[in-house]
N, C-alpha and C positions, 0 to 999 in steps of 0.2 A: 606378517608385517605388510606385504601390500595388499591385503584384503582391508586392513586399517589405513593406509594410503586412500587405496581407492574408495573407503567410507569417508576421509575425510576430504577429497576433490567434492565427491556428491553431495557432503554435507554444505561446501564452499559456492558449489554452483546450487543447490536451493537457497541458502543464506542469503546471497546477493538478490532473486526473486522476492525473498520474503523481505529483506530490507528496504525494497523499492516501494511493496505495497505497504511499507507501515509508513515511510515517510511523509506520506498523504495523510497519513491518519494525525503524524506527531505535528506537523505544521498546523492542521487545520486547530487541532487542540493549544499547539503554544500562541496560535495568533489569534485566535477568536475566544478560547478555554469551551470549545463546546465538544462534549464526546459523540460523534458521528459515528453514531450505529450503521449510519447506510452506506458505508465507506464498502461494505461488502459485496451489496448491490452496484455500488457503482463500478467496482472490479468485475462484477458479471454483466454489467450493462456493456464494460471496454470488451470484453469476448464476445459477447453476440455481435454487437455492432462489426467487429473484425468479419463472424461469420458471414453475416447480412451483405457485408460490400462485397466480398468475394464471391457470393450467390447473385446476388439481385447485378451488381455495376460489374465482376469480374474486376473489382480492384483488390490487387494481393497483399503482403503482408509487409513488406517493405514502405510500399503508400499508409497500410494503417496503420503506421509506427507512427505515422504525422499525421494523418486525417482523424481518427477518434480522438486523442487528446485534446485536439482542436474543440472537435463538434461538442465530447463532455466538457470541458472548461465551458463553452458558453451554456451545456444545458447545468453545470454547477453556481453558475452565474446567477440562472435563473432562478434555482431553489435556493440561492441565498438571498433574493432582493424579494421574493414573496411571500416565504416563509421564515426562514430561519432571522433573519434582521428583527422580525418583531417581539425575539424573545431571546437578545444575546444581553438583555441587563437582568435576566432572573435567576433563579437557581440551576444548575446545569441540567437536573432531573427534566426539566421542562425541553431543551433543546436533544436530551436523549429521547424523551417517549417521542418529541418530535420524527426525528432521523430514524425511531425504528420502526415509525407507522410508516413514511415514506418506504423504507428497504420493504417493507410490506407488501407496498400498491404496487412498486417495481419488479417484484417477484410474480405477483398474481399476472401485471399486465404480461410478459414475458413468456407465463406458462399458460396464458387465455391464445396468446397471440402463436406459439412455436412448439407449446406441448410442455410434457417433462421429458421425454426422448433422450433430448440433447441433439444439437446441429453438427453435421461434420465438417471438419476443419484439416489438412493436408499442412505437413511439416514445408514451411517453405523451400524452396530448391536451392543448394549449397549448405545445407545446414543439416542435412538428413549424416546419418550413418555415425560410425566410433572414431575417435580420434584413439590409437593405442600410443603410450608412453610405455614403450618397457613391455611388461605382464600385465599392466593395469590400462583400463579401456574405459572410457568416458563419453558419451555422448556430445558427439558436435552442438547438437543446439543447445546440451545445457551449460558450455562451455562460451558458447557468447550471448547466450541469457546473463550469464556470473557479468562478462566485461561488459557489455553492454548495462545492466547495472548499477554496477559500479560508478563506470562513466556517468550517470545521468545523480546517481546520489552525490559525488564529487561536486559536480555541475549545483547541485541545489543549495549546496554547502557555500560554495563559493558565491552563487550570487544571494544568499542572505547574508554572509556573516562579511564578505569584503568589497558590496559595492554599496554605494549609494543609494540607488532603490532597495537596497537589502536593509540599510538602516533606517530608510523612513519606514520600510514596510514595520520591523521591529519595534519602531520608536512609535507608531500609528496604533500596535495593538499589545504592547506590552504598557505603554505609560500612555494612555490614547489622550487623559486631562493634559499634561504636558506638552505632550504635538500639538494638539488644539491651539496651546497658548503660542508655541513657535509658529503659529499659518498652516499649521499638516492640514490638511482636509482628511479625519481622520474613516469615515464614511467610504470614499472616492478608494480606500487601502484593503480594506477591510475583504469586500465582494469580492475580487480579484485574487486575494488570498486563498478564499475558499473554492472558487474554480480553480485553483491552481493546483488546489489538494485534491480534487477528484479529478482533473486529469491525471496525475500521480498515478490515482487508484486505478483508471480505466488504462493507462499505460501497459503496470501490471497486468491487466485484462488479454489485454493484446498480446503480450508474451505470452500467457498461459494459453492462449486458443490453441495452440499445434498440438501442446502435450497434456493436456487437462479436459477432460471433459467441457463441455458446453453447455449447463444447463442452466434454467434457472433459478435452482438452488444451488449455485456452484458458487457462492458468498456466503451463504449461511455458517455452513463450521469454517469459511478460512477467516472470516472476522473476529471469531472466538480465541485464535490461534494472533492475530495481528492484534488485539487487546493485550493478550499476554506479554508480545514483542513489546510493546510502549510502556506497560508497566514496568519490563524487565528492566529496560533502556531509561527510563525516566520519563515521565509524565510530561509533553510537549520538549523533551531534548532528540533536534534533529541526532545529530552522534550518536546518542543512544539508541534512536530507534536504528542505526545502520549495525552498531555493535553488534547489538541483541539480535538483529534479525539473521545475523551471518552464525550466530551464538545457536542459536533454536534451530537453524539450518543443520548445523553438525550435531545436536544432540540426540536431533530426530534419525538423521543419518547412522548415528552410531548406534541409536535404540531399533533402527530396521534393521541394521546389519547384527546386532547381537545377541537383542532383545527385544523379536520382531511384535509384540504383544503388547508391553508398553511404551512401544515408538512415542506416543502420542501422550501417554500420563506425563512421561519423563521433561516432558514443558512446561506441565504446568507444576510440577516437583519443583523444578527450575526457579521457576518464580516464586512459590512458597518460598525457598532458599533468600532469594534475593532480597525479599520483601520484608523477612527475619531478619535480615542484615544489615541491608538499609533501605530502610520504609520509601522512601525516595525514589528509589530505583537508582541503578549503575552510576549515571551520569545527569540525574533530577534533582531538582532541588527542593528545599525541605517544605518551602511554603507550598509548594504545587501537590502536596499529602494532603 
């Protein structure tokens, strides 16, 4: 019994990580509908850049929890207004091969520029060591990776779905002919949206530096794994993707602790299941199939 306890904390504290990184993924898909393959890259681009300030400037990890989100949001800004804008009225195929030739170049440039090695990164201080409940022992940092999570998924929830900018933003890319005819500048919503999803992404980035490796290919299979999340969750539904990522969090937990072999099938088992049941996903709706 607390061997299952303590599989399911770790399942709960990966969950909240994987829900943060998918929410980047489900926003940029329910407000633009483009599948951003390079969502992965840009979760690797949030960890180097972590690494980088704390080598080059000796800025630590408290500053890059607000300085890379920052600096991605404007370099997400920028691959939406030069690229991806001139191809969000075609079929989606087009805006994926787009974002997975980018996750490409962002990969190459990374291992031209720092190697495959991987950078090292220092658990920040206060966050190091076990926090014990009982018999059962959990690591401090992946215990305010979980709240911290949380906090920022709640935060996203709430300013789309209960403020005013949260409606125009919805009303600009869900019905974009209809804002147009209310005055939306529907254009002026759009760009913003999509740096807002890869700061998401490089957020996750930033959490992951302490306990993750740091390499350039440190996107590549988790974006395979955050596809799954959004399918499981429904297709551009924030909710879903937070369910699902807390979902795929404990299953993978309970598959390392059980079933250390198919830790990793048993997600995407998951989603075959889900997808059998309803094509939609969790919390997606039927047209978004």
């Amino acid at each position: 019994m607390d061997a299952f306890v303590q599989y399911t904390l770790q399942g709960l504290a990966a969950g909240g990580f994987y829900a943060l990184a998918a929410l980047g993924l489900a926003v940029i898909f329910g407000a633009l509908n483009v599948v951003n393959f390079a969502h992965g890259a840009f979760y690797m681009l949030g960890a180097v850049l972590t690494a980088v300030l704390l080598d080059v400037a000796g800025i630590g990890f408290w500053w890059s929890l607000l300085i890379v989100p920052v600096v991605l949001f404007g370099f997400g800004i920028l691959v939406e207004r030069v690229l991806v804008r001139w191809l969000l009225g075609f079929d989606n195929l087009y805006t994926f091969l787009l974002t997975f030739g980018i996750s490409l170049v962002l990969v190459d440039i990374i291992k031209l520029r720092y190697g495959v090695s991987g950078l090292p990164y220092e658990q920040p201080a206060g966050l190091g060591g076990l926090l014990s409940i009982g018999p059962i022992q959990l690591p401090v940092y992946q215990l305010f990776v979980f709240v911290f999570s949380v906090a920022v998924c709640a935060g996203v929830w709430l300013l789309l779905a209960k403020t005013r900018v949260g409606m125009i933003v919805r009303a600009a890319t869900e019905e974009p002919d209809r804002a147009r005819a209310l005055g939306i500048n529907v254009s002026r919503w759009v760009t913003p949206v999509f740096g807002f999803g890869v700061a998401l992404a490089s957020l996750a980035g930033v959490l992951a530096a302490p306990f993750r490796a740091i390499t350039a290919t440190m996107g590549s299979n988790f974006i395979i794994i955050l596809f799954a999340i959004v399918v499981i969750g429904g297709l551009g539904s924030i909710l879903g993707a937070v369910v699902a990522g807390f979902l795929v969090g404990l299953v993978e937990a309970y598959g390392q602790g059980y079933a250390s072999t198919f830790s990793q099938i048993l997600i995407f088992i998951l989603m075959a299941v889900v997808i059998l049941v309803r094509p939609a996903g969790l919390f997606g709706r039927r047209e978004s199939v």
